[in-house]
TORPA-682216 format. One record per residue (C-alpha): residue number from 1; x, y, z. Coordinates in Angstrom, 1 decimal. Layout:
REM TORPA-682216
n, x, y, z
NUM, X, Y, Z;
...
//
This chain:
REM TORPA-682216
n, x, y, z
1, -3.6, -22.1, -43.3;
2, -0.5, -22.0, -45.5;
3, -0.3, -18.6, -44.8;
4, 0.5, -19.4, -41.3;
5, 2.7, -22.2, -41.8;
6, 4.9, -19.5, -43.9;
7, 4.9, -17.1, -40.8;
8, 5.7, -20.1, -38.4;
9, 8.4, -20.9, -40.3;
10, 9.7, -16.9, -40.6;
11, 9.4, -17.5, -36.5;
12, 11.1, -20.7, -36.4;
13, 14.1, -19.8, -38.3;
14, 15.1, -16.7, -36.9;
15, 18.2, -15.9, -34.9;
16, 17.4, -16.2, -31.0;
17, 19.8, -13.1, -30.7;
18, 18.2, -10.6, -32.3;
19, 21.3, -8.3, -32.7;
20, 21.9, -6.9, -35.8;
21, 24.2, -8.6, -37.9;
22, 26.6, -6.9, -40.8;
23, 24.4, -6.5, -44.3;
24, 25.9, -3.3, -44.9;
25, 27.7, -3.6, -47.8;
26, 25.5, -3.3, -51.5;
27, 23.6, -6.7, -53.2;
28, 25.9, -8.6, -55.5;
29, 25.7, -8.4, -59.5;
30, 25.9, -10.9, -62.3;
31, 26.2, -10.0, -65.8;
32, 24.3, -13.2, -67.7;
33, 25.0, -14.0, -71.5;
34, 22.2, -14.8, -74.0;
35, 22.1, -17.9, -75.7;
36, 22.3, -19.3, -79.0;
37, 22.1, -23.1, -77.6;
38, 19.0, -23.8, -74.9;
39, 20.3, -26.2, -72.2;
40, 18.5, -29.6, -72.3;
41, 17.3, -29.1, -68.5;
42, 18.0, -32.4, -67.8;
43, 20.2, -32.1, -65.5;
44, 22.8, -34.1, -67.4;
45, 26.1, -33.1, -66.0;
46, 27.9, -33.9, -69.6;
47, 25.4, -30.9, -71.5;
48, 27.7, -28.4, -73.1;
49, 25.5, -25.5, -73.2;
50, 26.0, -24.9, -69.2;
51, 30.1, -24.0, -70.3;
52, 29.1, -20.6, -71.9;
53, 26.8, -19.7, -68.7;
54, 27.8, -16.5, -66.1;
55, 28.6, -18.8, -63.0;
56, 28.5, -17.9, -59.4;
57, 31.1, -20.0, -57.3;
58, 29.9, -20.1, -54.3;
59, 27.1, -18.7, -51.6;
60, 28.1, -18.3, -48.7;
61, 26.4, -19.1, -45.3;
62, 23.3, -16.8, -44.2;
63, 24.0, -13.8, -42.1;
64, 23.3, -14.9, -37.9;
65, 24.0, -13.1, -35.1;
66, 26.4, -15.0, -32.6;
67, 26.9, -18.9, -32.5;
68, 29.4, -20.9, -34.0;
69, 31.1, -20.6, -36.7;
70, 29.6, -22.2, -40.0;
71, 31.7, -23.3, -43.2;
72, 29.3, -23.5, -46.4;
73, 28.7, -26.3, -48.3;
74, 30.5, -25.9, -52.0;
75, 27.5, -25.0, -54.3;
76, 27.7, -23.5, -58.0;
77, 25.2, -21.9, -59.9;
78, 25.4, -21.1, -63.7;
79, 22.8, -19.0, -65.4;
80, 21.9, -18.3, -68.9;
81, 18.9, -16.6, -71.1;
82, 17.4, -16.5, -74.2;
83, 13.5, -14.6, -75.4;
84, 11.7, -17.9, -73.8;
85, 13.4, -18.7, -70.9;
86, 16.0, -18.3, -67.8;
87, 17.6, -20.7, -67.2;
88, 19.6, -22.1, -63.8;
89, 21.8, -24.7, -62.8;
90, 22.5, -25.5, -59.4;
91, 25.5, -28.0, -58.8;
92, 25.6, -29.0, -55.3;
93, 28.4, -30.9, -53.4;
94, 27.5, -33.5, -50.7;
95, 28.1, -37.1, -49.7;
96, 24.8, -37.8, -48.5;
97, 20.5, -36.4, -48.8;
98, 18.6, -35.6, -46.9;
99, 15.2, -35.0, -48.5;
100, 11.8, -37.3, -47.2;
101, 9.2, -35.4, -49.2;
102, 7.2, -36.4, -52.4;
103, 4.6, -34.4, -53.3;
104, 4.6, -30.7, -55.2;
105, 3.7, -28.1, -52.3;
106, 5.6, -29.9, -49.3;
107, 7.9, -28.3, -47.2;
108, 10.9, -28.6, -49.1;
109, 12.6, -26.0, -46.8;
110, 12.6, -28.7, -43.9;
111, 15.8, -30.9, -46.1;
112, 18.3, -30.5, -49.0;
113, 17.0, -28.1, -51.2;
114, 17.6, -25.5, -53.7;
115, 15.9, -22.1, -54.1;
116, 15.7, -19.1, -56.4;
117, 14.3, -15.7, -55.6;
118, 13.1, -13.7, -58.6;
119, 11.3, -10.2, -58.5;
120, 11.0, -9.6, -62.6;
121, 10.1, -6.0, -62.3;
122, 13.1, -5.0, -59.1;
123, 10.1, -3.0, -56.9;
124, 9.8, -5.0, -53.9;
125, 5.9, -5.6, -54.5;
126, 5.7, -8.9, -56.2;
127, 8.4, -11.6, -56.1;
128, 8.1, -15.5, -56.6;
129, 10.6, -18.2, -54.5;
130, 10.8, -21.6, -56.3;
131, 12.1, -24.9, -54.5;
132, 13.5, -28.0, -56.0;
133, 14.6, -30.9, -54.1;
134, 17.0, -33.3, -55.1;
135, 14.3, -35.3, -56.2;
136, 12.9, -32.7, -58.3;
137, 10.0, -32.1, -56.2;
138, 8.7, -28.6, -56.7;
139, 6.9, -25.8, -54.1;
140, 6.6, -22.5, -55.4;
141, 5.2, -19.3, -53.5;
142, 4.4, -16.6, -55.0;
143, 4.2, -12.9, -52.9;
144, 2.7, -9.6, -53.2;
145, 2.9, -6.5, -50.7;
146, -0.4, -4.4, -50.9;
147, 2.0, -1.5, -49.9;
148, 5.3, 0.7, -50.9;
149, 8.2, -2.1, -49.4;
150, 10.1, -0.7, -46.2;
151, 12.9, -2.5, -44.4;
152, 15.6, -2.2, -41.6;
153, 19.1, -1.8, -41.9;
154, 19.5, -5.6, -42.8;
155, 17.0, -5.6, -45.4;
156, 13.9, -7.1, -43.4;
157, 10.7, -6.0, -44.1;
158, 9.0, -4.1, -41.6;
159, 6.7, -5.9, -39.0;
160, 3.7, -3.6, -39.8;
161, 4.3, -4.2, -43.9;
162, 4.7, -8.1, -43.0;
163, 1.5, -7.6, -40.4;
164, -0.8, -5.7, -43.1;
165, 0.6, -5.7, -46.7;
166, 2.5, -9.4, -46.7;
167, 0.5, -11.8, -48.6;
168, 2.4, -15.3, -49.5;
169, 0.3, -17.4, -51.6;
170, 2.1, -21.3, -51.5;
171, -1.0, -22.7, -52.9;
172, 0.5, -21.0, -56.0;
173, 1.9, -23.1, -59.3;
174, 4.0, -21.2, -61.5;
175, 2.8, -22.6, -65.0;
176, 5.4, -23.9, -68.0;
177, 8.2, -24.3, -64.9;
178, 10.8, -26.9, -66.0;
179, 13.1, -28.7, -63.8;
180, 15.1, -31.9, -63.4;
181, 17.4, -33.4, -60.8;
182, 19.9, -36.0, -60.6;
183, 22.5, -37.7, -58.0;
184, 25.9, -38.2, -58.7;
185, 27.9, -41.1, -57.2;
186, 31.5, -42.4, -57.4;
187, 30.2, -46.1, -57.4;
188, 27.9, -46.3, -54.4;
189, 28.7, -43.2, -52.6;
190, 27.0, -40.0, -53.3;
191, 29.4, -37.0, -54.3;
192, 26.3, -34.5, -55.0;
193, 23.0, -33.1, -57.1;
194, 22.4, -31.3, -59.8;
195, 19.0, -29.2, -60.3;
196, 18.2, -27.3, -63.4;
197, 16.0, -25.0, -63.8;
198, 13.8, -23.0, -66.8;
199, 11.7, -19.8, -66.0;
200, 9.5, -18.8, -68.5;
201, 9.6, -15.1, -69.5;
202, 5.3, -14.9, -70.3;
203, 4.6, -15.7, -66.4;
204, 7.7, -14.4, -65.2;
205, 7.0, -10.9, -67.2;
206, 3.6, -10.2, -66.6;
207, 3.5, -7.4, -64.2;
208, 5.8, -5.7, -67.1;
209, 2.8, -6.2, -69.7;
210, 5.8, -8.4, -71.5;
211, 6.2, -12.1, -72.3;
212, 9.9, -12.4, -74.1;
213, 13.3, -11.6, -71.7;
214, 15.0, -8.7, -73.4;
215, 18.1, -7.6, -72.3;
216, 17.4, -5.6, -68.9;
217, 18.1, -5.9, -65.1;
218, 15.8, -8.6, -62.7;
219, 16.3, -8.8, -59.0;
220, 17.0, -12.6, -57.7;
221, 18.5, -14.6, -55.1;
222, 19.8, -18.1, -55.2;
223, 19.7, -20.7, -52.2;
224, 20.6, -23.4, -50.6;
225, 19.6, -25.3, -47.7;
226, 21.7, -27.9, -46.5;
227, 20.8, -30.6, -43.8;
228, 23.9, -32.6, -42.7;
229, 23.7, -35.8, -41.0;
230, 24.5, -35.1, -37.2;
231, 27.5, -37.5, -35.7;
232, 24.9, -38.5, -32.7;
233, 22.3, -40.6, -35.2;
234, 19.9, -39.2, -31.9;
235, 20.6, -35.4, -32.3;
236, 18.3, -33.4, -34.4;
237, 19.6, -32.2, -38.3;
238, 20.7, -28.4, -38.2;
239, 20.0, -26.5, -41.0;
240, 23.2, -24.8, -43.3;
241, 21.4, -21.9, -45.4;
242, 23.5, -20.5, -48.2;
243, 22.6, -17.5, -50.3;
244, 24.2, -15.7, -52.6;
245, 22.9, -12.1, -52.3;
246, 23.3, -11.7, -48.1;
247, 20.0, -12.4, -46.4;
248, 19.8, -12.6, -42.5;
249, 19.2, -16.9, -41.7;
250, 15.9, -17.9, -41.9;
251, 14.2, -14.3, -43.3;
252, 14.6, -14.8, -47.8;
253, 11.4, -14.8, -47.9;
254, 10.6, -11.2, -46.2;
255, 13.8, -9.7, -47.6;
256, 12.9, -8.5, -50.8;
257, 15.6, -5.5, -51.0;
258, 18.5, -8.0, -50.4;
259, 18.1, -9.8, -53.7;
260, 20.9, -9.6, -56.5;
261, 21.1, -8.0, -59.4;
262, 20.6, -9.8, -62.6;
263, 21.9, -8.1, -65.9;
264, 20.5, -10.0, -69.2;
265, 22.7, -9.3, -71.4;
266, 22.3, -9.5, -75.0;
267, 24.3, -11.5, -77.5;
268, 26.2, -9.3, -80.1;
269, 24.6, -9.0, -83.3;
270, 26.3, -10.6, -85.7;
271, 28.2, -9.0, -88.7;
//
């Protein structure tokens, strides 16, 4: 059943012009430092161990074919590692949220959200997609193909993989995940979110018979999905998907090939 839901939603989000748009150009590359200081993952905006991360700036809105044009929401994310653990930060502007679910498993993807993409071993085969909502509601999903990944020019998987070889488990938990959330507000007005998040390296690492993050090369994306408050309190919320490796809107979850590259790089040994 949830299977389906995930291949509604696939449907639902896709562009109604199926031209294709530009994702010519090669995924994006981060070089992430080790560190000697975890973050608290508390999602504290004062903790000083988020200053030394690698930080992305922006993402920028999803690749769509025709419509208007859409400015993106400003959206950071910092990243750091050590043996244990990779950890993210999400720091998302905004003066209002839009988020009505509760419970682990909902469908986070229909408000305010954050997302990371992470295939460990870089293949295409097996990859995991983690949520968290302002609130720090979790969904995760994890995804295997039963078959050597193909895709199109912007990095889709084929219909006969996705028809055959596709199968999205979001019944799936990813064990020892830490997160937090938190709102920030200039008195009674909110100015944004904060999400961290910790990975840990013996779930994430499995399929590489390891269970400590060494320095090395991971595949990822990082998300957002933004739900504004429409000026007619009658019209329906659009959605505003960010990304920072280029997916085309409404397809990160059946664009393995599109994802980042992640560079874990190790801390110089000491003298």
């Amino acid at each position: 059943m949830r299977t389906l839901i995930i291949a509604c939603l696939i449907i639902s989000l896709a562009p109604l012009n199926s031209a294709r748009a530009d994702n010519s150009d090669s995924p994006p590359k981060i070089d992430v430092p080790q560190t000697q200081t975890p973050p608290r993952v508390d999602a504290s905006v004062d903790d000083p161990a988020w200053k030394s991360a690698a930080l992305i700036p922006s993402l920028s809105v999803s690749l769509r074919t025709g419509g208007e044009k859409i400015d993106p929401v400003p959206t950071e994310v910092r990243l750091l590692w050590d043996a244990n653990w990779l950890y993210i930060r999400f720091t998302c502007t905004g003066s209002e949220i839009y988020s009505p679910f509760t419970h682990h498993g909902d469908k986070l993807y229909q408000g305010d959200v954050v997302e990371v993409f992470l295939d460990p071993k870089g293949d295409g085969r097996h990859w995991l997609e983690v949520e968290v909502s302002p609130n720090n509601v979790t969904m995760e999903v994890q995804t295997m193909l039963t078959a050597e990944p193909k895709w199109d020019a912007n990095r889709i998987l084929d219909k006969d993989i996705i028809a055959r070889d596709f199968w999205p488990n979001l019944d799936y938990t990813l064990a020892g995940m830490r997160t937090a959330a938190s709102v920030q507000r200039d008195k009674e007005t909110v100015t944004g979110w904060t999400v961290d998040i910790a990975l840990p390296a013996k779930v994430l690492l499995r399929r590489l018979g390891a269970n400590r993050f060494s320095a090395g090369v991971l595949r990822a994306n990082f998300m957002r999905y933004e739900y504004p408050k429409p000026a007619d309190e009658n019209a329906k919320r659009k959605l505003i998907a960010m990304n920072w490796a280029p997916v085309m809107y409404g397809q990160p979850h059946i664009s393995p090939g599109a994802m980042g590259y992640v560079t874990l790089v190790a801390r110089p040994t000491e003298k």
